[in-house]
C-alpha positions as protocol buffer text, in pm:
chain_id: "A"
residue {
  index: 1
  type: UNK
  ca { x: 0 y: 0 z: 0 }
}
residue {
  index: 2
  type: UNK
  ca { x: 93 y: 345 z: -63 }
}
residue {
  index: 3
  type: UNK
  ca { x: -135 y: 669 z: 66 }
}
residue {
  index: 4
  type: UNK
  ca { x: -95 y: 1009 z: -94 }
}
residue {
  index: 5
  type: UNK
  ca { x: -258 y: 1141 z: 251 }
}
residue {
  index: 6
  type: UNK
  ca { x: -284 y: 1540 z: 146 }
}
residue {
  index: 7
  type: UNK
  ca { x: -354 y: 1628 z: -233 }
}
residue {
  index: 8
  type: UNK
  ca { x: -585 y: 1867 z: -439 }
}
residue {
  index: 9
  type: UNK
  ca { x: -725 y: 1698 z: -744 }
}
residue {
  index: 10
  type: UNK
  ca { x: -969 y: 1945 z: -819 }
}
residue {
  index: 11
  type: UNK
  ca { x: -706 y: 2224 z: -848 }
}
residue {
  index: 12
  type: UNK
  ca { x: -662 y: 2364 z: -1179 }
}
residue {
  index: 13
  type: UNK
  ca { x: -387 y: 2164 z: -1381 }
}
residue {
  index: 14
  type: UNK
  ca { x: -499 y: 1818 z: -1214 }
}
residue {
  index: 15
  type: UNK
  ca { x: -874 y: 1902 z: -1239 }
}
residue {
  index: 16
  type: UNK
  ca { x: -867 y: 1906 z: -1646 }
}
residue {
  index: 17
  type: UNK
  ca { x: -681 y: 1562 z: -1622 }
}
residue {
  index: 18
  type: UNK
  ca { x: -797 y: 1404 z: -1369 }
}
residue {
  index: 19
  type: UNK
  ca { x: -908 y: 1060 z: -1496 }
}
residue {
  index: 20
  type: UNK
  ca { x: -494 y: 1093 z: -1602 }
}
residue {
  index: 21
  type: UNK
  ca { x: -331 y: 1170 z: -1305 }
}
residue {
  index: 22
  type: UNK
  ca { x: -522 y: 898 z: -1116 }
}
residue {
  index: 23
  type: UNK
  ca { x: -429 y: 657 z: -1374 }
}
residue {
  index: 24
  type: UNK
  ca { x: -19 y: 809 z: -1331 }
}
residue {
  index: 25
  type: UNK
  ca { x: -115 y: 720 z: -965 }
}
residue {
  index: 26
  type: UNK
  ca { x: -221 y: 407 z: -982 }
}
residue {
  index: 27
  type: UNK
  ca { x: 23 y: 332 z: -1218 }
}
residue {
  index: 28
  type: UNK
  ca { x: 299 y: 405 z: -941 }
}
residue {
  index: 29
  type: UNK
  ca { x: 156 y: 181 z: -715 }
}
residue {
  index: 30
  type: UNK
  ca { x: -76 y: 447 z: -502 }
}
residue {
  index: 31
  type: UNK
  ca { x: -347 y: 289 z: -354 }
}
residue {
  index: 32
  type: UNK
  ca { x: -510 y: 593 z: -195 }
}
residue {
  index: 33
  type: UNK
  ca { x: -521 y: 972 z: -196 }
}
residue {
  index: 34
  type: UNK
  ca { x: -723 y: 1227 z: 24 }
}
residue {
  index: 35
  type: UNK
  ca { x: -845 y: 1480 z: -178 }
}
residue {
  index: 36
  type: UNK
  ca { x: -833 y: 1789 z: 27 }
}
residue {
  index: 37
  type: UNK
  ca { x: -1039 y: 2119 z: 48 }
}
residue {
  index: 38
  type: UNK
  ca { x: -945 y: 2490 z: 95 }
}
residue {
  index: 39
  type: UNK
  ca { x: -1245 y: 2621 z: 26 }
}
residue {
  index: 40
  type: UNK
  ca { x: -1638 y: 2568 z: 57 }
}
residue {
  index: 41
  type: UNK
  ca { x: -1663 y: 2596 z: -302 }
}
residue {
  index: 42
  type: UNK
  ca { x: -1469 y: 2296 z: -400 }
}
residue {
  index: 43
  type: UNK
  ca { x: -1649 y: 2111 z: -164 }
}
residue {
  index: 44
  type: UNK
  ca { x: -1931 y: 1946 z: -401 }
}
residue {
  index: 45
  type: UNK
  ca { x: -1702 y: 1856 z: -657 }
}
residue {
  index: 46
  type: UNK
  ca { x: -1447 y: 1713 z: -381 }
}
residue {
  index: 47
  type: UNK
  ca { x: -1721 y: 1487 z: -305 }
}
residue {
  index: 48
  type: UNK
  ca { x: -1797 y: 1406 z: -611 }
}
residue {
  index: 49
  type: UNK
  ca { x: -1436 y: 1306 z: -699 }
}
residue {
  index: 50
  type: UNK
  ca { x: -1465 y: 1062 z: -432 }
}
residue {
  index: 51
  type: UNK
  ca { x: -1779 y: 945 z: -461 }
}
residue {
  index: 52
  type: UNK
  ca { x: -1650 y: 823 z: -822 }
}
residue {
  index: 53
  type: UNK
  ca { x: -1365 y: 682 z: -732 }
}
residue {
  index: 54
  type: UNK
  ca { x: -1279 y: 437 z: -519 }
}
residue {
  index: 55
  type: UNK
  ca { x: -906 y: 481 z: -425 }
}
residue {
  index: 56
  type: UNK
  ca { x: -1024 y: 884 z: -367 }
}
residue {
  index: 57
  type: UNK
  ca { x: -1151 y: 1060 z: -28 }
}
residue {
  index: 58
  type: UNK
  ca { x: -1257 y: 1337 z: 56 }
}
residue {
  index: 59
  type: UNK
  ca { x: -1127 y: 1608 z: 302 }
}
residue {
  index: 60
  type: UNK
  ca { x: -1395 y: 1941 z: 384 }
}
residue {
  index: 61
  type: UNK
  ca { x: -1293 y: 2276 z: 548 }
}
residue {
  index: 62
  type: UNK
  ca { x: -1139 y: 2593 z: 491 }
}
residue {
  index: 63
  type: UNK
  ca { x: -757 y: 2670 z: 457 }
}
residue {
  index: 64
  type: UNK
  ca { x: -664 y: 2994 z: 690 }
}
residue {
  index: 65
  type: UNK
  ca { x: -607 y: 3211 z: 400 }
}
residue {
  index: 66
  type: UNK
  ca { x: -975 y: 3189 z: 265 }
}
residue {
  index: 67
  type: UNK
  ca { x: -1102 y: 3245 z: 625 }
}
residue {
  index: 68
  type: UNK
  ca { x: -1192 y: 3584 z: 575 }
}
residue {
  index: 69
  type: UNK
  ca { x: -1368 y: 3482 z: 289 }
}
residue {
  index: 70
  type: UNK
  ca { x: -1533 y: 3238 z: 517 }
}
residue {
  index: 71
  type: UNK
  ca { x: -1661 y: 3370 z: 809 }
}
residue {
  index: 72
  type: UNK
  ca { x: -1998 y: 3194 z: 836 }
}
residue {
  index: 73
  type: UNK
  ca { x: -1857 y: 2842 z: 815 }
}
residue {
  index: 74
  type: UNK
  ca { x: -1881 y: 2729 z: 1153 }
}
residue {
  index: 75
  type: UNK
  ca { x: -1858 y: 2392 z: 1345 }
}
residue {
  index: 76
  type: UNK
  ca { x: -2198 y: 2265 z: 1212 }
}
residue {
  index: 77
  type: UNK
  ca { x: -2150 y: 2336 z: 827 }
}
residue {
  index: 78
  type: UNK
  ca { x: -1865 y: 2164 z: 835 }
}
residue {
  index: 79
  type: UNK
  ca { x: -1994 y: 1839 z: 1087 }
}
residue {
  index: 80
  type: UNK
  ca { x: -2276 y: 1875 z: 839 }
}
residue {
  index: 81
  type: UNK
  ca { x: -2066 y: 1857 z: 529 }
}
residue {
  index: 82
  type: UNK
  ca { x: -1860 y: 1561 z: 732 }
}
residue {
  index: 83
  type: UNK
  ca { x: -2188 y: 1305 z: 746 }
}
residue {
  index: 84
  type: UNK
  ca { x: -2085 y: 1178 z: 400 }
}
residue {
  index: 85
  type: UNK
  ca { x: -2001 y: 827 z: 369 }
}
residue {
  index: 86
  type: UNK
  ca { x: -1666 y: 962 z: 178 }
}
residue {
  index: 87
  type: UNK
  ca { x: -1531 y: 1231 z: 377 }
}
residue {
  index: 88
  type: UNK
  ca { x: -1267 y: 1099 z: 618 }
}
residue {
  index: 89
  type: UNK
  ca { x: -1102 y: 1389 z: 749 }
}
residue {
  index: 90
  type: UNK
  ca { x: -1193 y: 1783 z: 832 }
}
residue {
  index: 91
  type: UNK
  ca { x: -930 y: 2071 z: 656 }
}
residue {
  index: 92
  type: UNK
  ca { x: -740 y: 2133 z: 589 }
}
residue {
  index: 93
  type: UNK
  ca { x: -749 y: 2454 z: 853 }
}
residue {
  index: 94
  type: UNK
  ca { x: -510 y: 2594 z: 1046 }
}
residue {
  index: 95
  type: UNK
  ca { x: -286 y: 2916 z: 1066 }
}
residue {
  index: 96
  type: UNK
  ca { x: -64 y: 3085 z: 818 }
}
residue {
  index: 97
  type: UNK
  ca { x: 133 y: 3376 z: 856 }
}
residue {
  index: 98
  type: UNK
  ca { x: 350 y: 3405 z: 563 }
}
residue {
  index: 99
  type: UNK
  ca { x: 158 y: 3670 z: 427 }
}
residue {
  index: 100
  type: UNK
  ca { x: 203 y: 3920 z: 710 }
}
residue {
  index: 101
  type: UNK
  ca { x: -130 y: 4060 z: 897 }
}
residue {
  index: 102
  type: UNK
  ca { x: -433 y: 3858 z: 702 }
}
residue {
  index: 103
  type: UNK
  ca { x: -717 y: 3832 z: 959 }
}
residue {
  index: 104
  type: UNK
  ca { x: -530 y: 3665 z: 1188 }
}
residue {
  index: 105
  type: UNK
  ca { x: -836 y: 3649 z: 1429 }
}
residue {
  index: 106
  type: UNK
  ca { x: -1043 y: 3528 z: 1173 }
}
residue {
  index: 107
  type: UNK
  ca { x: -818 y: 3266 z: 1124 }
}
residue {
  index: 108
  type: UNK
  ca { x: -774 y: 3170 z: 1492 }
}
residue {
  index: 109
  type: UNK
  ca { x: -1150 y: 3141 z: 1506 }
}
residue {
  index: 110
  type: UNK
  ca { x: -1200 y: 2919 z: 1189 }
}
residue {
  index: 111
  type: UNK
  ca { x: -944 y: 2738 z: 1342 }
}
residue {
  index: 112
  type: UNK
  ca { x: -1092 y: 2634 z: 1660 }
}
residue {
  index: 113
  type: UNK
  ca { x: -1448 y: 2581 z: 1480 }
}
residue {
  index: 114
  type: UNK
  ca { x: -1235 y: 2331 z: 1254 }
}
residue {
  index: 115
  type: UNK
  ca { x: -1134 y: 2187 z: 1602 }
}
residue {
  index: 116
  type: UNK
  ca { x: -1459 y: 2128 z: 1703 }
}
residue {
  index: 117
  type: UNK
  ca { x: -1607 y: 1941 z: 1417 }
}
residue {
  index: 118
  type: UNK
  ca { x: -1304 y: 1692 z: 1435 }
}
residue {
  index: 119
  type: UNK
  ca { x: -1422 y: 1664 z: 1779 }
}
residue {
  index: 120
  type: UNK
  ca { x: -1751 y: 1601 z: 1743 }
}
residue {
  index: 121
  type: UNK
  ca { x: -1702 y: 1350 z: 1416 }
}
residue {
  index: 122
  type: UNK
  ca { x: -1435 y: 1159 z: 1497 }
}
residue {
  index: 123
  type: UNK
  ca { x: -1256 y: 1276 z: 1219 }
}
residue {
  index: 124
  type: UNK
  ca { x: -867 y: 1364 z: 1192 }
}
residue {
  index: 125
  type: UNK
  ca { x: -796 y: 1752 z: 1172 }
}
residue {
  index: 126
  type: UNK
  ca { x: -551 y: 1855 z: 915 }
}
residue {
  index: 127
  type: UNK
  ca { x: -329 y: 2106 z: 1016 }
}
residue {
  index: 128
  type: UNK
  ca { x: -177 y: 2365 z: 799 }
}
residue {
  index: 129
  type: UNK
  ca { x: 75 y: 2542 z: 977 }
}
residue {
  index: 130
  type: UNK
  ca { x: 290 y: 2842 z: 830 }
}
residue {
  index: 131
  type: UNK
  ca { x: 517 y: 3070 z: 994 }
}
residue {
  index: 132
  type: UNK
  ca { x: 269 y: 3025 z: 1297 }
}
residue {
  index: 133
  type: UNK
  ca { x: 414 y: 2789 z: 1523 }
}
residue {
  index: 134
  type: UNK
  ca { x: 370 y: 2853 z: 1867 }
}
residue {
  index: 135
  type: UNK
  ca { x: -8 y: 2987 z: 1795 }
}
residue {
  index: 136
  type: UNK
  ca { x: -88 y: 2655 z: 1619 }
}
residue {
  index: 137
  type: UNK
  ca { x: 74 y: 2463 z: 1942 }
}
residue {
  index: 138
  type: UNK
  ca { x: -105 y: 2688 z: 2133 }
}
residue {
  index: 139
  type: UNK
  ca { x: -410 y: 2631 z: 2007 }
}
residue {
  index: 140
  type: UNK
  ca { x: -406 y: 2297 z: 1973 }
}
residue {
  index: 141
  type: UNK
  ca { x: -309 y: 2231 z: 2349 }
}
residue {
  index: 142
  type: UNK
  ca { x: -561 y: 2468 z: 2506 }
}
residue {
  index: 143
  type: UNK
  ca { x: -805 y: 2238 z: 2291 }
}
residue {
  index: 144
  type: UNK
  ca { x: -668 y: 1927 z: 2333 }
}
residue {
  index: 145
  type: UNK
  ca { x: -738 y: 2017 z: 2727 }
}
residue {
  index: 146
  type: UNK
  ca { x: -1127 y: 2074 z: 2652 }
}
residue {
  index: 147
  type: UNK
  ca { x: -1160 y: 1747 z: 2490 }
}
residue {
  index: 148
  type: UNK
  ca { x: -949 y: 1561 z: 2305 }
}
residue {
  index: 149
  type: UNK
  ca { x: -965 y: 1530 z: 1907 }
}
residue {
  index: 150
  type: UNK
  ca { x: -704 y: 1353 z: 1657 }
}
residue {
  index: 151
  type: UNK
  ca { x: -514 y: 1530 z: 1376 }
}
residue {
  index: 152
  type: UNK
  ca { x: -219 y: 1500 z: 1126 }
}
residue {
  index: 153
  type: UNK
  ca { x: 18 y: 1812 z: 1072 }
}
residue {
  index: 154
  type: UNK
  ca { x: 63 y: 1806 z: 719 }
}
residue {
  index: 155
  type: UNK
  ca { x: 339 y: 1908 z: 471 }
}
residue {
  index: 156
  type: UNK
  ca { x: 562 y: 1976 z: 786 }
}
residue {
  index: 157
  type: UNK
  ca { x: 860 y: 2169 z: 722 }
}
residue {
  index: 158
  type: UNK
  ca { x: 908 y: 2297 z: 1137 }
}
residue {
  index: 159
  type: UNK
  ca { x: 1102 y: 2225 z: 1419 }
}
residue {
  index: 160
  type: UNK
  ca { x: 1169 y: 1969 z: 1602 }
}
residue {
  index: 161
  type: UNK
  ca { x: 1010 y: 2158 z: 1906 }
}
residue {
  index: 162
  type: UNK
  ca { x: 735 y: 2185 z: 1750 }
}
residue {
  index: 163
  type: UNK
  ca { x: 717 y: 1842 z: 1579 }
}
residue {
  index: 164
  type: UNK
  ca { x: 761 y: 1754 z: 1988 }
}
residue {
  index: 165
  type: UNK
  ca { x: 439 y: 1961 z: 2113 }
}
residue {
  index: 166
  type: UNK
  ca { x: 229 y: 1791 z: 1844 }
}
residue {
  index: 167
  type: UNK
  ca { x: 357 y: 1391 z: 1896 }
}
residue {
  index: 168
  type: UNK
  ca { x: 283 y: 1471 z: 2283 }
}
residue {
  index: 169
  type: UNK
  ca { x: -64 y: 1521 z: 2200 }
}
residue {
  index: 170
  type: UNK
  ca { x: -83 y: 1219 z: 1991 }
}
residue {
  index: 171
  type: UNK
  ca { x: -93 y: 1394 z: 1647 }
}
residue {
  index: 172
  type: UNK
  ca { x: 67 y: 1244 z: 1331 }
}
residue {
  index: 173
  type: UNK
  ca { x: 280 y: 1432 z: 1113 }
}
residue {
  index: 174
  type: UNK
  ca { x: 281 y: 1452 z: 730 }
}
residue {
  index: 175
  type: UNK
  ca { x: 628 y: 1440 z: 504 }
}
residue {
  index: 176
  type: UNK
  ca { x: 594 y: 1617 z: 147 }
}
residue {
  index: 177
  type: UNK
  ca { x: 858 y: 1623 z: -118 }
}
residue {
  index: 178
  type: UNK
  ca { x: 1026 y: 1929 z: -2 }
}
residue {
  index: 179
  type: UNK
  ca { x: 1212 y: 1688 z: 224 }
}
residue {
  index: 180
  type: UNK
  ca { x: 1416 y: 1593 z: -131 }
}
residue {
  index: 181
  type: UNK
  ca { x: 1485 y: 1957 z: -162 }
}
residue {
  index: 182
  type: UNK
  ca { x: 1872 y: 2042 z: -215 }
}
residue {
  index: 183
  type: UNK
  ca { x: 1867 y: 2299 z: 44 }
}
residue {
  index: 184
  type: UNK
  ca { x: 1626 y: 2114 z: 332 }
}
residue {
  index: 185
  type: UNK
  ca { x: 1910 y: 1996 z: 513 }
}
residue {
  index: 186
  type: UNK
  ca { x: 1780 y: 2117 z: 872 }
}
residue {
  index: 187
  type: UNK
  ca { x: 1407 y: 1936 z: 783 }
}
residue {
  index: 188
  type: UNK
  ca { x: 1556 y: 1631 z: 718 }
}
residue {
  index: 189
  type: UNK
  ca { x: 1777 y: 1638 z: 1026 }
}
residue {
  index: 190
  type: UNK
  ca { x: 1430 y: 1696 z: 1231 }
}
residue {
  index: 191
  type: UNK
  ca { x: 1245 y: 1395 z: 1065 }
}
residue {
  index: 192
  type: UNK
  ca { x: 1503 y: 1145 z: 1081 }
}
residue {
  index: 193
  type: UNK
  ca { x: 1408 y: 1194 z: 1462 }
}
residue {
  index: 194
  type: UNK
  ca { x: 1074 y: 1117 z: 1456 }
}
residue {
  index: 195
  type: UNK
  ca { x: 922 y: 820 z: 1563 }
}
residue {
  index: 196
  type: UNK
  ca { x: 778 y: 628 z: 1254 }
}
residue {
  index: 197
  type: UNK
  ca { x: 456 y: 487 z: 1389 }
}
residue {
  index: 198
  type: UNK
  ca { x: 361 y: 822 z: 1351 }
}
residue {
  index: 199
  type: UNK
  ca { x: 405 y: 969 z: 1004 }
}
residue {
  index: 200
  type: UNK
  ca { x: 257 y: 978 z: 679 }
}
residue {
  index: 201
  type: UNK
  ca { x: 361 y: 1047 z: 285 }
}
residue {
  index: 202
  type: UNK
  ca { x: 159 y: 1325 z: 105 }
}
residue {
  index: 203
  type: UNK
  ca { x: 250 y: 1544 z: -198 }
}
residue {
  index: 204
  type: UNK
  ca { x: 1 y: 1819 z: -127 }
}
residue {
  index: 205
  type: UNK
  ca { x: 20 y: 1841 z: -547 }
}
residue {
  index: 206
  type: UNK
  ca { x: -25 y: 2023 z: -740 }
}
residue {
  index: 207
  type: UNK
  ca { x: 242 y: 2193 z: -525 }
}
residue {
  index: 208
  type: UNK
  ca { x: 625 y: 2115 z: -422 }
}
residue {
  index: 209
  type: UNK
  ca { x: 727 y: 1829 z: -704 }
}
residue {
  index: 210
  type: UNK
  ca { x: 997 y: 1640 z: -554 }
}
residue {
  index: 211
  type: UNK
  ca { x: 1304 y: 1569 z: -691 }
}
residue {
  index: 212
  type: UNK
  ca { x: 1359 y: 1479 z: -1018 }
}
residue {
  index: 213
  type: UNK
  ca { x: 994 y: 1684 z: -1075 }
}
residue {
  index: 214
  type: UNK
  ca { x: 1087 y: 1920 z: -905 }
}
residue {
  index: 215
  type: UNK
  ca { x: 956 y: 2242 z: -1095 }
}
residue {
  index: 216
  type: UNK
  ca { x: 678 y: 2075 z: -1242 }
}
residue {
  index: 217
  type: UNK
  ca { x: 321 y: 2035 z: -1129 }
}
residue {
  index: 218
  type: UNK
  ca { x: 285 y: 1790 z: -875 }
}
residue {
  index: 219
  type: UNK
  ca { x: 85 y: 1483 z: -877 }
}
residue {
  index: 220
  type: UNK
  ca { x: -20 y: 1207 z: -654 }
}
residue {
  index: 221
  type: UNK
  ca { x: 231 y: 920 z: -865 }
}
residue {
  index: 222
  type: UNK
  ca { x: 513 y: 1152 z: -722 }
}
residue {
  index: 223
  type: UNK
  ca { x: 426 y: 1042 z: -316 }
}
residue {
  index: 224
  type: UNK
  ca { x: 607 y: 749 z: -463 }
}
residue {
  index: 225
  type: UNK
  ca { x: 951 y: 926 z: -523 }
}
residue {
  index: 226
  type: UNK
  ca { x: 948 y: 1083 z: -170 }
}
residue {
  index: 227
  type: UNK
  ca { x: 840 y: 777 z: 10 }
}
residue {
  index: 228
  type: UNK
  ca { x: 1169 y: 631 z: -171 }
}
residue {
  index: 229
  type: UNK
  ca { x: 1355 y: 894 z: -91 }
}
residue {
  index: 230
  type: UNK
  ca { x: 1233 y: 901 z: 294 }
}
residue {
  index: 231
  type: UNK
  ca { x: 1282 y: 466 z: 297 }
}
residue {
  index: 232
  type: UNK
  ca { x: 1653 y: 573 z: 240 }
}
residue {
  index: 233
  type: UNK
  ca { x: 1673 y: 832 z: 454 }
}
residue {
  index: 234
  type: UNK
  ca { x: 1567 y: 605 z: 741 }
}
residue {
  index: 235
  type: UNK
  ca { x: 1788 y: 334 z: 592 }
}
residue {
  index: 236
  type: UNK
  ca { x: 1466 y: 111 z: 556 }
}
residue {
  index: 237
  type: UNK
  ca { x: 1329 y: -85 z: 260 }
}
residue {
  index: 238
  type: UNK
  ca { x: 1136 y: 64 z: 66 }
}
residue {
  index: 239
  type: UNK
  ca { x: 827 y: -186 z: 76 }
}
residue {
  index: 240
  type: UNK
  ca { x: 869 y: -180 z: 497 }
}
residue {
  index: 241
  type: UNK
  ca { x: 869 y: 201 z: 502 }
}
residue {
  index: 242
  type: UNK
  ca { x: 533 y: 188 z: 299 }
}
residue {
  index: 243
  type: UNK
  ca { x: 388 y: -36 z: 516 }
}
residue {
  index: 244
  type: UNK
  ca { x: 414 y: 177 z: 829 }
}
residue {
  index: 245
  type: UNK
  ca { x: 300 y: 462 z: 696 }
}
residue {
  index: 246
  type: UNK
  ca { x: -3 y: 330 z: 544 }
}
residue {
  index: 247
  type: UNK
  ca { x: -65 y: 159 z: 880 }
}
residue {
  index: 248
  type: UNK
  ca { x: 0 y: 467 z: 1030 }
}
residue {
  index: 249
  type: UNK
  ca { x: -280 y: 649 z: 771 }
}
residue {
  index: 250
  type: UNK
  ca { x: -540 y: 376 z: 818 }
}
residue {
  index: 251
  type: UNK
  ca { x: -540 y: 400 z: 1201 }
}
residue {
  index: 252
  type: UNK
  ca { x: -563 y: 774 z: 1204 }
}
residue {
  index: 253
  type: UNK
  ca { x: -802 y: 814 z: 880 }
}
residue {
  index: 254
  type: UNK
  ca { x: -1042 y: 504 z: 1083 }
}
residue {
  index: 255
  type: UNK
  ca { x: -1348 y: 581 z: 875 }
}
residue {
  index: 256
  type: UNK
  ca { x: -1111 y: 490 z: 553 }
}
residue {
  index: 257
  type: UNK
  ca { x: -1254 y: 109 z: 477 }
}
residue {
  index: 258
  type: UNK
  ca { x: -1012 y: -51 z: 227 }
}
């Protein structure tokens, strides 16, 4: 088994081949991919996606920079949204500061309504986290307190202190091909230190191609180069390293039924 855990087939450049890029996936031995939303609109067609095929689920919420364009998605929309048969997951949410000042509050608050519906479903949260670390760790604590939820951090590229915060309150943590990146020397240093029962492949495509694509519009075949390229890293066989990690998926994603 392979899982592509975080993608975004209904982006443009995947959307117009779609029935392609699945078949590129499949062809590389992916056996699954979660098809992720950033925004409400996407969410029909998300749905659809993975309603029509069978390897494909679905993912709803709001990504933190379309929360201001959000602001009446709340808890119940999206634990409304969630009752699908195919939806597995809620996201991905989150913070992102990378852009300077962008609603943070808005985003805090999306955040935490995100929170909720994971907590009420069931369903893993997935976490996008940019230039916001000790807000996102702060957030996810003071919730985690309340009631306790599941999630996955996904395309990490932080520290290890805050790869620590997040494993202490039992989340998972997603590797995307910018670990095969000349210059992520430090990342790779941090995630040959995490444990391996706890992480997860993803190419979050159409974004960051790994190497040899790198440059090129990412697709879900490529989860295959970077869960090569992380099997070596942890001086592991390649089928093994597979195996964990989609043991790893299936036990967080539960509702998945393969």
């Amino acid at each position: 088994m392979l899982i592509d855990s975080h993608c975004h087939l209904n982006y443009p450049g995947l959307f117009e081949r779609q029935a392609e890029i699945l078949e590129h996936a499949r062809q590389a031995g992916v056996t699954g991919m979660v098809n992720v939303a950033t925004k409400e609109s996407e969410w029909n067609a998300i749905i659809a996606t993975a309603e029509r095929e069978k390897d494909v689920w679905a993912s709803v919420g709001i990504h933190p920079n379309e929360a201001a364009a959000h602001p009446a998605i709340d808890s119940s929309t999206l634990i409304k949204a969630a009752n699908h048969p195919r939806v597995v997951a809620i996201g991905e949410s989150g913070l992102d500061y990378f852009y300077g000042e962008n609603d943070f509050d808005q985003q805090k608050a999306g955040f935490r309504e995100h929170i909720i519906a994971a907590r009420e479903t069931g369903l893993p949260l997935i976490v996008h986290m940019r230039n916001a670390e000790d807000d996102t760790a702060n957030i996810l604590e003071e919730e985690m307190k309340k009631a306790p939820f599941k999630g996955l951090i996904h395309c990490f590229t932080a520290s290890a202190d805050f790869a620590e915060r997040m494993l202490k309150i039992g989340f998972y943590i997603s590797i995307s091909g910018i670990v095969t990146f000349k210059n992520a020397e430090d990342l790779r240093d941090t995630i040959q230190n995490l444990p391996l029962d706890r992480l997860m492949v993803e190419t979050d495509s159409p974004f960051l191609a790994p190497v040899p694509y790198r440059g090129k519009k990412g697709e879900p075949a490529f989860v295959a180069d970077t869960a090569h390229f992380l099997s070596q890293l942890f001086g592991m066989r390649y089928e093994a390293f597979t195996e964990i990690t989609s043991h790893n998926f299936l036990k967080l994603f539960d509702k998945v039924k393969l």
